[in-house]
C-alpha positions in Angstrom: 0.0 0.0 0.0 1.1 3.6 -0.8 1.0 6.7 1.6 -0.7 9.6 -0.5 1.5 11.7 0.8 4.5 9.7 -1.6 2.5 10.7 -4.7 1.9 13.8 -6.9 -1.0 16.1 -6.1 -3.5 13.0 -7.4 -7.2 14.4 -9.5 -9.5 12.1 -7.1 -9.0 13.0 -3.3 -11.8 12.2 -0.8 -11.5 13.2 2.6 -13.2 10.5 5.5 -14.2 12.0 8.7 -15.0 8.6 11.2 -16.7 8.3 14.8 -14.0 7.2 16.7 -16.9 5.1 19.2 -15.2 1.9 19.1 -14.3 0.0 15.5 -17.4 -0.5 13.7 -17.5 2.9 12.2 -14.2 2.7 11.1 -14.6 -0.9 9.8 -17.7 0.3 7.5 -15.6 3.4 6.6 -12.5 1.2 5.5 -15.3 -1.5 3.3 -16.2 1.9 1.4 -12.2 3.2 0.5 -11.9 -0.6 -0.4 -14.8 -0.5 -2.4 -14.1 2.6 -3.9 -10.7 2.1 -4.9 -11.5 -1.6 -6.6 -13.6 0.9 -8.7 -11.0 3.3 -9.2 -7.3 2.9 -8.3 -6.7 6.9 -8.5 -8.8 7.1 -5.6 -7.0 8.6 -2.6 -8.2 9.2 1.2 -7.6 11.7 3.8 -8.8 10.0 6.7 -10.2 12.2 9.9 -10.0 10.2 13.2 -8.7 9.3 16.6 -8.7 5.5 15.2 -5.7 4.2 15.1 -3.9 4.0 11.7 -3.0 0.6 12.1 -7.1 -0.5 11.7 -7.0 0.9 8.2 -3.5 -0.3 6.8 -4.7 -3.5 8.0 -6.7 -4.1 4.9 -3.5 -3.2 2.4 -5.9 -2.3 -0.1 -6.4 2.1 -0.5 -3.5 4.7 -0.4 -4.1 7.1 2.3 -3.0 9.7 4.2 -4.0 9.8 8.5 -5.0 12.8 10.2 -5.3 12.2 13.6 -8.4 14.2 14.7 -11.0 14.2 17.1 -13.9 14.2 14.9 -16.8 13.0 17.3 -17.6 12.3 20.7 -20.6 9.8 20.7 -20.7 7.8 23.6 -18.0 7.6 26.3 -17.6 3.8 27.2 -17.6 2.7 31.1 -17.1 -1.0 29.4 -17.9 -2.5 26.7 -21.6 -2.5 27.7 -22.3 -0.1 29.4 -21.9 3.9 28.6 -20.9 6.5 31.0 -23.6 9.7 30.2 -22.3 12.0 32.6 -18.6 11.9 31.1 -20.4 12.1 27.4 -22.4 15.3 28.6 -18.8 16.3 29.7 -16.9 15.6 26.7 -19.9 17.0 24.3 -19.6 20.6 26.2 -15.7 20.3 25.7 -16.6 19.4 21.8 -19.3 21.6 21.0 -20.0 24.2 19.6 -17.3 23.5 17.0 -14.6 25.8 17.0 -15.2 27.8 13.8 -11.3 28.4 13.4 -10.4 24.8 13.1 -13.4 24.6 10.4 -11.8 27.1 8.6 -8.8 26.1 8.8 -9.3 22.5 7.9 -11.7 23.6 5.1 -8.9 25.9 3.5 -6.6 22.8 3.5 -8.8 20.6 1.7 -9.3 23.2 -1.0 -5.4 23.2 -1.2 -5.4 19.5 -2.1 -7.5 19.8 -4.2 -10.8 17.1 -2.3 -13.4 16.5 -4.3 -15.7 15.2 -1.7 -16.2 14.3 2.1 -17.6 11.5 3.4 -18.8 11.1 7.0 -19.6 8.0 9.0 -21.7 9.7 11.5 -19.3 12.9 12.4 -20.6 15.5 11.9 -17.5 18.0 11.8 -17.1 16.4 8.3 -20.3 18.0 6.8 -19.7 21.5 8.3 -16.5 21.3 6.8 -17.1 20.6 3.9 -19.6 23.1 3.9 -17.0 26.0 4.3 -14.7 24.0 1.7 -18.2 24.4 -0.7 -17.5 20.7 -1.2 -20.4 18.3 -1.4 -20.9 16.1 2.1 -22.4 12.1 2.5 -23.3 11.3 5.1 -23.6 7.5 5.7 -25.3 6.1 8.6 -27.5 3.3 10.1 -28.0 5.7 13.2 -27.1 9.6 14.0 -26.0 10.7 17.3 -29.2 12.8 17.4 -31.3 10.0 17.1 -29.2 8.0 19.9 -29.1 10.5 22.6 -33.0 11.4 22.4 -33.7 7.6 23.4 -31.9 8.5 26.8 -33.8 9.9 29.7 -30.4 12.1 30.5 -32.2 16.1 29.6 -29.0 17.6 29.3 -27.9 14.4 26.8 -30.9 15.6 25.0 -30.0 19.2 24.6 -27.3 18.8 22.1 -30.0 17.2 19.7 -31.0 21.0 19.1 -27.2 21.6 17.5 -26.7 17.6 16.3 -29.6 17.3 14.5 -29.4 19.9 11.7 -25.6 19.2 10.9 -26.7 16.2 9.9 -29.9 17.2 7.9 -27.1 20.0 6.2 -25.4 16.7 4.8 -25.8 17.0 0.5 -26.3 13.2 0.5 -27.6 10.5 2.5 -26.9 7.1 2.5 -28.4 4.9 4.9 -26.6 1.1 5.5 -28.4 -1.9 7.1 -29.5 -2.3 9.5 -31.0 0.9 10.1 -32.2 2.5 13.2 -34.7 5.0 11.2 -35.3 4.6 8.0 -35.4 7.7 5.8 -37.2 7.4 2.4 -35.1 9.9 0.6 -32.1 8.5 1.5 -30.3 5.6 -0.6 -31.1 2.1 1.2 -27.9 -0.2 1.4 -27.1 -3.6 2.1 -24.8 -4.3 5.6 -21.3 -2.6 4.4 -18.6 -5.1 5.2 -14.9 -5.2 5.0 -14.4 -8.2 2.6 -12.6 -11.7 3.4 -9.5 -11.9 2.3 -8.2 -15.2 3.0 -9.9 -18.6 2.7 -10.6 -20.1 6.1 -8.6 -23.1 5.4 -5.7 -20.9 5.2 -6.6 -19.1 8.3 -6.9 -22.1 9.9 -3.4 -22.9 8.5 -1.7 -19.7 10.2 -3.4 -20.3 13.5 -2.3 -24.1 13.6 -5.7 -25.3 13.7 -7.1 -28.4 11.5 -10.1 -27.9 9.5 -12.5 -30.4 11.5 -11.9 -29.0 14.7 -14.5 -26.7 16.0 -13.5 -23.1 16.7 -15.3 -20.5 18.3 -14.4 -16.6 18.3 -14.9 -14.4 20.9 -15.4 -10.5 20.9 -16.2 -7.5 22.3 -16.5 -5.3 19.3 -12.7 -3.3 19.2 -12.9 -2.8 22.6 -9.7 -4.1 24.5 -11.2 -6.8 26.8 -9.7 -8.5 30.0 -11.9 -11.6 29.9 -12.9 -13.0 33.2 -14.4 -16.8 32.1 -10.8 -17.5 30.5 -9.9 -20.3 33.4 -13.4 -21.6 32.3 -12.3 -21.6 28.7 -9.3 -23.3 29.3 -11.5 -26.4 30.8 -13.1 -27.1 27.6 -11.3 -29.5 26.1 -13.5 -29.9 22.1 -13.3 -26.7 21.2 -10.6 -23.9 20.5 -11.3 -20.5 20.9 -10.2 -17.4 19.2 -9.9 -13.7 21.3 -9.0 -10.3 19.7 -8.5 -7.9 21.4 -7.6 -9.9 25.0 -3.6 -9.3 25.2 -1.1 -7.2 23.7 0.8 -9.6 21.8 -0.2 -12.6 20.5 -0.5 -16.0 22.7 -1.4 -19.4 23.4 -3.0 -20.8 26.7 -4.3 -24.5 25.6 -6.8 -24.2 23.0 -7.4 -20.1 23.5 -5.5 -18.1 20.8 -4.9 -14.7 22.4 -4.7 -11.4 20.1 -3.7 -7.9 19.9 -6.5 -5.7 18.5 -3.6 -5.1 15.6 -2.8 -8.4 15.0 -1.4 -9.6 11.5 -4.7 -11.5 11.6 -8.1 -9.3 9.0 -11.0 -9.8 11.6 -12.9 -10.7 8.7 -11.0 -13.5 7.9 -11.0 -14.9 11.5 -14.8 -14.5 11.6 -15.0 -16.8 8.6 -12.5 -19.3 9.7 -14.6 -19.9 13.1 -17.3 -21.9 13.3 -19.1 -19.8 15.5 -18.7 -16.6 17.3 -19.7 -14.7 20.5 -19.8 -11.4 21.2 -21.0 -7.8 21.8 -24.1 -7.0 19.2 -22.3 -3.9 16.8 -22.6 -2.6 13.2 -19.5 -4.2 11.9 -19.5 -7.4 14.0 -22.8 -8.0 12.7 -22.0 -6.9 8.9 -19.0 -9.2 8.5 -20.9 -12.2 10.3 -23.7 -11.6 7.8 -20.9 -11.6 5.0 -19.4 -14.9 6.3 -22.3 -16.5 7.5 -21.5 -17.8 10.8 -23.9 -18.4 13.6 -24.0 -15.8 16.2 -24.0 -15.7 19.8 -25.0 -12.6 20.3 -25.3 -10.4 23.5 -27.6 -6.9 23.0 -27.1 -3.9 25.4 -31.1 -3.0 26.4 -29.8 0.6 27.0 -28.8 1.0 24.0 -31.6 2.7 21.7 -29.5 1.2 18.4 -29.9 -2.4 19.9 -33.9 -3.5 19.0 -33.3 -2.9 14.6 -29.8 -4.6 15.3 -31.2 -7.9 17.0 -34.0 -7.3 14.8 -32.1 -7.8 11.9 -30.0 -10.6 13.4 -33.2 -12.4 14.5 -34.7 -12.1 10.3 -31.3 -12.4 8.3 -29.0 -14.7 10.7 -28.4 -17.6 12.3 -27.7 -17.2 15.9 -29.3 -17.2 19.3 -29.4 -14.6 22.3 -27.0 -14.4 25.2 -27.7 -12.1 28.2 -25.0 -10.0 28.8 -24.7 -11.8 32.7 -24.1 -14.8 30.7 -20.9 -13.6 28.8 -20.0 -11.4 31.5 -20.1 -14.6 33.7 -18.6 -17.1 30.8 -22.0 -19.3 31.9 -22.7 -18.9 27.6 -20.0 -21.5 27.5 -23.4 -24.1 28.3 -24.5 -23.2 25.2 -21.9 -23.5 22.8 -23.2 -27.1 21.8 -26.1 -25.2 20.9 -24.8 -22.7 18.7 -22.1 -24.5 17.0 -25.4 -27.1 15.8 -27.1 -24.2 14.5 -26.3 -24.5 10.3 -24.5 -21.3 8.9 -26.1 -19.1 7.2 -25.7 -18.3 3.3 -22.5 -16.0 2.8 -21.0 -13.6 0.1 -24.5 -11.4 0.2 -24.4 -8.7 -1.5 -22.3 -6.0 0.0 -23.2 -2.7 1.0 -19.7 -1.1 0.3 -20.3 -2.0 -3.2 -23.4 -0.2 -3.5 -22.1 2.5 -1.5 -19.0 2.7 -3.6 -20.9 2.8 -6.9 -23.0 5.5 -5.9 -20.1 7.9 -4.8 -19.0 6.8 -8.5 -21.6 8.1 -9.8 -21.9 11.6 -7.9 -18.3 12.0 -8.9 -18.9 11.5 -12.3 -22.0 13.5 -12.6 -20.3 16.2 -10.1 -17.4 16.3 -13.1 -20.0 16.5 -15.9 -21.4 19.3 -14.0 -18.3 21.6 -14.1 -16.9 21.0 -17.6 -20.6 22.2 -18.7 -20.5 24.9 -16.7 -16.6 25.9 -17.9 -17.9 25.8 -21.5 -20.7 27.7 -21.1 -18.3 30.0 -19.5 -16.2 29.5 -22.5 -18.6 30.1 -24.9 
């Protein structure tokens, strides 16, 4: 993979602003770039974010450049579960209003290199820069923050809905990626948008040391670093291997558990398809690249959490899976049911993918956006 910053000024430059609120919005955001670019190799990304870099060179597919950047706050984590609303109201005040210099300021250096567009996965700093830049905005979604923090009783949660909510209507385009939270009819409808698999399970397998008949289960808590407290419990099972991203900071073995680093030279796509099953925390990627691969899914919902009902919704009507309470995983008591889940068939993978629509769409903008100007130049001309 190339840095964009190693090539000449290129024609096609897209700047990405992400939610930093855990990996999913990241992971969507990279299936797009990868999309995009298998489209169009000139494609280039300035990518907005407090992700790490590391998640996106991870898919050695779409020349770059990073820009570390605290695009959005959205929810401030206590754990994995559970969110911490008085330390999001703090953040929010620290975030908001935006500081119209660093609008500015970012806005004039995207004119500089010459952007064509900005795309957004749910920050909405993107859109009001690009707004300043005059550059046309998408906003992709399957929830806005808006919409999130009315569904909490916390009032003063509630109040930045008044400054959230028309950012986000100021958006030129909306696209809209299943599942969706609420559905907007004048929005483009896409398929779950999924980072794609890149290596065949067999040869995942292969890597990890693991035969293909033995039965492997994966484990995960959606990006968020995880000290697991059933892993003694683990250990005692003795027909299974299990699979952990995220759970240490280098890579290990204890029995059957394989132990990863979060930035392991493992895609998580490609270990979701190599397992036979997998447990974890209900989220918009985990669910899109389980839908991709097919896998039954043990999945544990956060009732708090207005964006859980259409997500277990969807899980419930396009998956195979079954429910775990989160005192269950919490606990490691889901290990009971593993018998169950791993006798549940798999589902049918390589759905259509959402990126791909996505992608095709941006395609299209750009082209028509191009067609746009060069009539307008020779009408100048003329």
């Amino acid at each position: 993979m190339t840095d964009v910053s190693q090539l000449a000024q290129p024609a096609r430059r897209i700047a990405f602003f992400i939610s930093p609120h855990g990996f999913g919005h990241a992971a969507r955001a990279a299936s797009i770039m990868d999309a995009l670019t298998a489209i169009d190799p000139v494609f280039h990304f300035d990518i907005f974010t407090t992700v790490p870099d590391w998640f996106f060179r991870q898919c050695h597919s779409f020349s770059f450049k990073y820009h570390y950047m605290l695009t959005d706050i959205g929810l401030v984590q206590q754990t994995p579960f559970q969110a911490d609303l008085a330390a999001t109201v703090r953040a929010l005040k620290q975030f908001l209003p935006f500081d119209p210099a660093q609008v500015a300021n970012r806005a004039e250096k995207l004119q500089q290199q010459n952007c064509v567009m900005v795309l957004c996965d749910i920050a909405p700093l993107g859109i009001r820069i690009a707004q300043a830049a005059g550059l046309p905005s998408v906003l992709i979604e399957n929830f806005t923050w808006d919409w999130l923090y009315h569904g909490y009783s916390n009032k003063k949660l509630k109040e930045f809905n008044l400054y959230l909510q028309p950012i986000f209507a100021d958006a030129s385009y909306h696209i809209q990626a299943q599942p969706v939270c609420k559905s907007d009819p004048a929005a483009l409808s896409a398929a779950p948008a999924s980072r794609k698999i890149k290596m065949s399970s067999r040869l995942i397998r292969r890597r990890l040391g693991l035969s293909d008949s033995c039965r492997v289960v994966m484990i995960t808590a959606g990006g968020a670093p995880t000290k697991y407290s059933f892993i003694d419990k683990l250990k005692r099972v003795t027909d299974m291997h299990f699979i952990l991203p995220g759970s240490a900071d280098i890579e290990s073995r204890q029995d059957k558990l394989i132990l990863l680093p979060d930035n392991s030279v493992y895609f998580h796509p490609d270990l979701i398809n190599a397992a036979d099953a997998v447990v974890g925390k209900v989220g918009y990627s985990t669910i899109a690249e389980i839908y991709q691969a097919g896998v039954p899914f043990g999945y544990v919902a956060r009732p708090d959490n207005r964006e859980m009902q259409p997500l277990v919704d969807f899980i419930e009507n396009q998956m195979s899976g079954m429910a775990i309470a989160e005192s269950e995983f919490v606990s490691g008591t889901f290990i009971e049911h593993l018998d169950k889940l791993l006798k549940i068939p798999r589902s049918p993978g390589n759905r259509p993918n959402g990126a791909d629509q996505i992608a095709g769409f941006i395609t299209a903008l750009l082209k028509q956006r191009k067609h746009s100007q060069q009539t307008n130049r020779n009408t100048a001309d003329g």
